[in-house]
C-alpha positions in Angstrom: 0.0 0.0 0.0 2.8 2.6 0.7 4.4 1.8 -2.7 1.2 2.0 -4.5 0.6 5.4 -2.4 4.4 6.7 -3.4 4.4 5.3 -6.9 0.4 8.1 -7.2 2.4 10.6 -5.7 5.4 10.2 -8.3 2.7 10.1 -10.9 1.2 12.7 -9.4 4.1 15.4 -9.5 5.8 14.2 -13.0 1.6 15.3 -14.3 2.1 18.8 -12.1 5.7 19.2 -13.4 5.4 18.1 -17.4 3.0 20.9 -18.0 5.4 23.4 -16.6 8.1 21.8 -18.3 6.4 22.3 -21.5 5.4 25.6 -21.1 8.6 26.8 -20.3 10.3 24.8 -23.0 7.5 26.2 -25.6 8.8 30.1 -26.2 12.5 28.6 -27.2 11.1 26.2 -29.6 9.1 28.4 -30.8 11.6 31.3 -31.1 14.0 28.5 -33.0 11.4 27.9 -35.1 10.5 31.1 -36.1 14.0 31.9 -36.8 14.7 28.7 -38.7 11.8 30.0 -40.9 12.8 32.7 -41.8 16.3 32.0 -42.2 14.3 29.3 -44.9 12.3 31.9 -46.6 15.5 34.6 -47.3 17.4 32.1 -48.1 14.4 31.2 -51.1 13.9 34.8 -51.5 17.9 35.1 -52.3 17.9 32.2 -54.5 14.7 33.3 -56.2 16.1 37.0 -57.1 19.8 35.0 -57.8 17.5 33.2 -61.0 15.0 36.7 -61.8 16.9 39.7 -60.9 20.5 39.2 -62.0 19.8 37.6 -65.8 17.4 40.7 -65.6 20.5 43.1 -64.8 23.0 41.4 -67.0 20.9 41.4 -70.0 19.8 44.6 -69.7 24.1 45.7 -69.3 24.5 43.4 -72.4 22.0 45.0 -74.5 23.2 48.7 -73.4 27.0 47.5 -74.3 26.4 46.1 -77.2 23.4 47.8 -79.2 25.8 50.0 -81.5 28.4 47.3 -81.8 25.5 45.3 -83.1 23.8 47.9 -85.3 27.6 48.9 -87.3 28.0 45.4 -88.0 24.7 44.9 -89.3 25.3 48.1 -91.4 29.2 47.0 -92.5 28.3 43.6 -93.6 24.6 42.5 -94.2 22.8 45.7 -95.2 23.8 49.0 -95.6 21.9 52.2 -94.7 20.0 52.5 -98.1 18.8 48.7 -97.9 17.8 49.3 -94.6 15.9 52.4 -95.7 14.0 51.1 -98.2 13.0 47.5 -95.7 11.7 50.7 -93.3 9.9 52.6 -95.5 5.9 53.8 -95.7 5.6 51.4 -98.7 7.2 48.5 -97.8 7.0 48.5 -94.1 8.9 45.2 -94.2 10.8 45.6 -90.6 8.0 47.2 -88.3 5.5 44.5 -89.9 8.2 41.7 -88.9 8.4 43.3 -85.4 4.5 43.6 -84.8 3.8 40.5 -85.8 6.6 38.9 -83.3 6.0 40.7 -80.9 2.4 40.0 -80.9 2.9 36.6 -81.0 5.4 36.4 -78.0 2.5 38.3 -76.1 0.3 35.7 -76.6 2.1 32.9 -75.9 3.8 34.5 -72.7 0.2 36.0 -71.4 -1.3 32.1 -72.3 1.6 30.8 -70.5 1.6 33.1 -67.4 -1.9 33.0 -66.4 -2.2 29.0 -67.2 0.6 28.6 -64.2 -0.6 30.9 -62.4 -4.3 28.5 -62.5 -2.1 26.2 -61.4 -0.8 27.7 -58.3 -3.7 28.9 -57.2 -5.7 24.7 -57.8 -2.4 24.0 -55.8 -3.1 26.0 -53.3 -6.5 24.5 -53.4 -5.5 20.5 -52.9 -3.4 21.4 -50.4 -5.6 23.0 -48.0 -8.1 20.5 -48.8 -5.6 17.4 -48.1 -4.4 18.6 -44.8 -7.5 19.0 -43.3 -8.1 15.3 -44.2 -4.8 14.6 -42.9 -5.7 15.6 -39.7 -9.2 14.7 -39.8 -7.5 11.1 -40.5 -5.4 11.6 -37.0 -7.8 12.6 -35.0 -10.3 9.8 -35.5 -7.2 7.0 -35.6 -6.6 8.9 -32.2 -10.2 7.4 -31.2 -10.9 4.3 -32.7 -6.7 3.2 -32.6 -5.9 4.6 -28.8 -5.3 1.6 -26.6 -4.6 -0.6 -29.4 -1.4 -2.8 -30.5 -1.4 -1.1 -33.7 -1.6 2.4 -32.8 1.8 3.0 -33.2 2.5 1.5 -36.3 -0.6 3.6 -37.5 1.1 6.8 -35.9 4.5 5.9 -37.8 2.2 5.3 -40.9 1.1 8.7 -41.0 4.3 10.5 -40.2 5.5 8.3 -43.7 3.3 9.7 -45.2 3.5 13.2 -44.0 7.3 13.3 -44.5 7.4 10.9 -47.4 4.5 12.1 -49.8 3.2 15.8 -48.7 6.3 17.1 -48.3 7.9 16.2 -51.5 7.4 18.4 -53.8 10.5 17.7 -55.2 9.0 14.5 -57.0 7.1 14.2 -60.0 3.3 13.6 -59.4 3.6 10.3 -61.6 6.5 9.2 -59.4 4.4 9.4 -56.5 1.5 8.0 -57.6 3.3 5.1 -59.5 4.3 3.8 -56.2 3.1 0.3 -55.5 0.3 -0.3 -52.7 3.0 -1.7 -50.7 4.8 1.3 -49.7 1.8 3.4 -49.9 1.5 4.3 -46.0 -2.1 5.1 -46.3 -2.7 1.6 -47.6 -0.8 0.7 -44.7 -3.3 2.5 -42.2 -6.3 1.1 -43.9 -4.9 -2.5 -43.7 -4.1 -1.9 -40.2 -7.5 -0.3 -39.3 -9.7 -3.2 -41.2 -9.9 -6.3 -40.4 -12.1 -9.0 -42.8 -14.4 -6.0 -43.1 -13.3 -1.8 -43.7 -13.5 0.0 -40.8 -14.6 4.0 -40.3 -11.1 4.6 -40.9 -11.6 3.9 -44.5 -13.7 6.3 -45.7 -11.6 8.7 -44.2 -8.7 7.3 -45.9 -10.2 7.1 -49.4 -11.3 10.8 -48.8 -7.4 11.3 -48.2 -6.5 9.6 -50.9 -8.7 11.3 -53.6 -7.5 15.0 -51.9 -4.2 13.6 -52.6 -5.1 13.1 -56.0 -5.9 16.2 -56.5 -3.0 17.9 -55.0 -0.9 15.4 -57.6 -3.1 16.4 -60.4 -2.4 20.3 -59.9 0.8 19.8 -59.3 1.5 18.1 -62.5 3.5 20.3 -65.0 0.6 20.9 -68.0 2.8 24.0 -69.8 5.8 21.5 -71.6 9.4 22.5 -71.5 9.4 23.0 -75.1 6.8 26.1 -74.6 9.2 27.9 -72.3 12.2 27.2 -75.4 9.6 28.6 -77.7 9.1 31.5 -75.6 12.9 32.4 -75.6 12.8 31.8 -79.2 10.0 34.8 -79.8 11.9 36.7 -77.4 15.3 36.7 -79.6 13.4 37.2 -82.5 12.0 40.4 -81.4 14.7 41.8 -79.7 17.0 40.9 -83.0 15.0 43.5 -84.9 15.3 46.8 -83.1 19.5 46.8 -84.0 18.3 46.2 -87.7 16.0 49.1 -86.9 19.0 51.0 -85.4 21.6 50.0 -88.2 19.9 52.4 -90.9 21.1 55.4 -88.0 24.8 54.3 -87.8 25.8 56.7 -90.7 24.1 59.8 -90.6 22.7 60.1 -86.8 24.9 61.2 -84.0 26.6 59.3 -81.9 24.2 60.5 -78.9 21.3 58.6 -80.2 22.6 55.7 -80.3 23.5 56.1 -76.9 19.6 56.9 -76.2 18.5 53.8 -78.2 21.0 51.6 -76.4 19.8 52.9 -73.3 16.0 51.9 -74.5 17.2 48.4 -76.4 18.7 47.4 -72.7 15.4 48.5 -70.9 13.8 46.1 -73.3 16.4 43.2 -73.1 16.1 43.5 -68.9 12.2 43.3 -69.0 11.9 40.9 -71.6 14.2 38.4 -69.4 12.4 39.5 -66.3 8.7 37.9 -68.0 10.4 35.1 -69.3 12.5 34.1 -65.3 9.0 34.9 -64.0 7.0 32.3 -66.1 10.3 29.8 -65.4 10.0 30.6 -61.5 6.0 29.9 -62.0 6.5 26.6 -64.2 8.8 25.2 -61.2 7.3 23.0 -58.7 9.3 23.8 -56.0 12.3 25.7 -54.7 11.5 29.0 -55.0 9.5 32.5 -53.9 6.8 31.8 -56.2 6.4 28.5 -54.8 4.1 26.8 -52.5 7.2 25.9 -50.1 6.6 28.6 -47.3 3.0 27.6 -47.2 2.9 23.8 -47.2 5.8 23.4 -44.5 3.5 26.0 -42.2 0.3 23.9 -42.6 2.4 20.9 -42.2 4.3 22.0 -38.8 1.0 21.8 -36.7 0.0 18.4 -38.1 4.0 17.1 -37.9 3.9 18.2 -34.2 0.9 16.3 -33.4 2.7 13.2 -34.5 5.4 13.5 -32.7 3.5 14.2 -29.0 0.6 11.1 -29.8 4.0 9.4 -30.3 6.1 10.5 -27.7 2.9 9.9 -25.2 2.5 6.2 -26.1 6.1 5.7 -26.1 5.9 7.0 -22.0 3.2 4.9 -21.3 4.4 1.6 -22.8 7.9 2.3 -21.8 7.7 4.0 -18.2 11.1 6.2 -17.2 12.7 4.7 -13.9 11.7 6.2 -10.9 14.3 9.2 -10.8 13.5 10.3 -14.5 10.0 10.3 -13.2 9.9 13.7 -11.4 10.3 12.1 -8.0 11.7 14.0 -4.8 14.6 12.9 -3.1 12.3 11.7 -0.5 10.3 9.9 -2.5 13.2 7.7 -4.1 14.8 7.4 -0.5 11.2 5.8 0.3 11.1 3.3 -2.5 14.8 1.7 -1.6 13.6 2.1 2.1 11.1 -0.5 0.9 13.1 -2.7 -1.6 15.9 -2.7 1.2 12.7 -4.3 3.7 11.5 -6.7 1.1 14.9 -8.3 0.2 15.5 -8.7 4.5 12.1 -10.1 5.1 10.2 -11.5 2.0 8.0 -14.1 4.0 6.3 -11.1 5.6 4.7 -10.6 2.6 1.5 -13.2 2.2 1.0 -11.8 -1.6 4.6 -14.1 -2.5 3.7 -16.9 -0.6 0.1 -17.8 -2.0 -1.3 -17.4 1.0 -4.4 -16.6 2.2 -6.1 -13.4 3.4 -5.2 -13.4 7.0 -1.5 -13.0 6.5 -0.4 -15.4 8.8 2.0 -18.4 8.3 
C-alpha cells in the first residue's frame, strides 16, 4: 500500500511538473522555429532573385553595351543604310511588320503561359488545403478508434511516412508518386491496419485522403511542356534581334548620342523581356522558389508534424515508463522506495502476496 501510495504521488508530481516543463520549453522552440523559418524563406527569396533579378540586370548591361556594336556590323556587312531604308519605309513597311507580328505573337504565348501557371498555383493551393484537413481529420479519429490498441503505433508511424514521405515532397514528380506500388503506400498501410475481414470508419476517411491527394498530384502536374518555355525564348530573340536592324539604318548619318539613347532603350527592353520570361520559369517550377508553394505547405504541415510526434512521444511514455528518478520524483520519494526494496529483500516471508497465502497473512 505505501508503494502503490508513493508510486500516485510520483505520478502525481511528474503530471504537475510536465505541463510546466512544456510551457517553459514552448517560447525557445518556438523562437527556433521562427528563426529557422525565416532564415528558410530569405534564403528562397535570395535564390529566387539570384534566378530573376540578376539575368534581368546582365541582360539589360549586355544589350546597353552592345546595341551599336550590333547595329555597325549589321550596317558594315549584311545591309547597308540605303537597304535598310528602303525594308523601313511607308511602302514596304517590311521591318516594323516583322516586329508587330513577333512581338504580338510572344505576347500571346507568354500571357497564355503566365496566367495558365498561375491557374495552377492557385488549384495547388487548393489540394493542399483540402488534403491537410483530411490529414488531420485522419489523426484525429485514428486517435479514437486506434488509442489503446497494439497497432496504434505503427498507425502513428504510418502517418508520419506519409506526411514526410508524400506531402512534403514536392521535389518529385506527381507520376512518381503516384506510380508507387500499394505496398509502400503508407495510407494503404493504415487502412490494412484499421480493417480487419471488413473496412472499418477509418476507411472512408482514408479514401477521402487519398482522392485529396489526387488532387493535389493532379495540380501539381506540370501541364505547360518544356518545349513552350524554349519557344518563348525563341520569340523573345526574335523580337529583340530586330530593333538593331531598326538602329543600323542610323549608324551613318545620326549622332553618336542617339545611339546612346536607343541603347539605353534596347537594354530597358532586353532587362524586362528576361524578367517575364525568369517569371514564367520561376511559376512553371514546382518547387524551390518564392513563387512557390514551399513557405505555405511546411506551415500547414508544422501543426500536423507536431501532433505526431506528441501522440507518439505519449504512447512511447506509457508503454515504456522512465525509472523512478526520471520520473519527477523528490529525493524523499526515491529514499522511500529503496527504504522498501531494502525491507523486502530482509524479510520476503512477511509478505503473504509471494507466498500464496491466504487473506489473514499469517503463516
Amino acid at each position: 500500500m505505501k508503494r502503490l501510495l508513493l508510486v500516485v504521488v510520483g505520478g502525481s508530481a511528474l503530471v504537475a511538473r510536465r505541463p510546466t516543463t512544456m510551457r517553459a520549453m514552448q517560447p525557445e522552440a518556438r523562437a527556433l522555429r521562427t528563426r529557422i523559418k525565416t532564415q528558410t524563406k530569405i534564403k528562397r527569396t535570395l535564390v529566387t532573385l539570384g534566378r530573376v533579378a540578376l539575368p534581368s540586370m546582365i541582360a539589360t548591361g549586355l544589350g546597353f553595351e552592345y546595341y551599336d556594336n550590333l547595329s555597325s556590323f549589321i550596317q558594315a556587312n549584311w545591309l547597308d543604310a540605303n537597304s535598310i531604308k528602303f525594308l523601313s519605309s511607308d511602302e514596304i513597311q517590311f521591318l516594323p511588320s516583322f516586329l508587330t507580328v513577333i512581338s504580338l505573337l510572344f505576347s500571346i504565348l507568354a500571357g497564355s503561359a503566365y496566367s495558365s501557371l498561375y491557374a495552377q498555383q492557385e488549384a495547388i493551393y487548393f489540394a493542399l488545403y483540402a488534403e491537410v484537413s483530411e490529414a488531420k481529420s485522419l489523426l484525429e479519429q485514428m486517435a479514437l478508434v486506434c488509442a489503446g490498441r497494439p497497432f496504434y503505433r505503427d498507425a502513428l508511424r504510418a502517418m508520419r511516412a506519409y506526411v514526410k514521405q508524400d506531402l512534403r515532397r514536392l521535389d518529385v514528380a506527381p507520376a512518381d508518386l503516384m506510380a508507387r506500388p500499394p505496398n509502400e503506400d503508407p495510407l494503404e498501410a493504415i487502412m490494412y491496419l484499421t480493417s480487419v475481414g471488413v473496412p472499418s470508419v477509418v476507411y472512408e476517411t482514408v479514401r477521402d485522403l487519398r482522392q485529396a491527394r489526387g488532387r493535389r498530384l493532379g495540380a501539381m502536374q506540370r501541364k505547360f511542356p518544356r518545349l513552350g518555355i524554349f519557344l518563348l525564348y525563341l520569340l523573345a530573340l526574335l523580337e529583340l534581334a530586330a530593333f538593331p536592324l531598326l538602329g543600323a539604318g542610323t549608324t551613318i548619318s545620326a549622332p553618336s548620342t542617339i545611339l546612346l539613347v536607343q541603347g539605353a532603350l534596347f537594354g530597358g527592353l532586353c532587362g524586362a523581356t528576361t524578367l517575364v520570361l525568369r517569371i514564367i520559369q520561376e511559376l512553371w517550377r514546382t518547387s524551390g522558389g518564392a513563387f512557390n508553394v514551399d513557405d505555405v505547405l511546411q506551415t500547414m504541415v508544422r501543426g500536423l508534424a507536431d501532433e505526431l510526434d506528441g501522440r507518439a512521444e505519449r504512447l512511447s511514455e506509457d508503454a515504456f515508463p522512465a525509472p523512478d528518478a526520471a520520473r519527477g520524483l523528490t529525493p524523499e520519494q526515491q529514499r522511500a522506495f529503496e527504504a522498501l526494496d531494502a525491507a523486502d529483500a530482509a524479510a520476503p516471508r512477511r509478505r503473504w502476496w509471494r507466498r500464496g497465502g491466504g487473506g489473514n497473512g499469517g503463516s
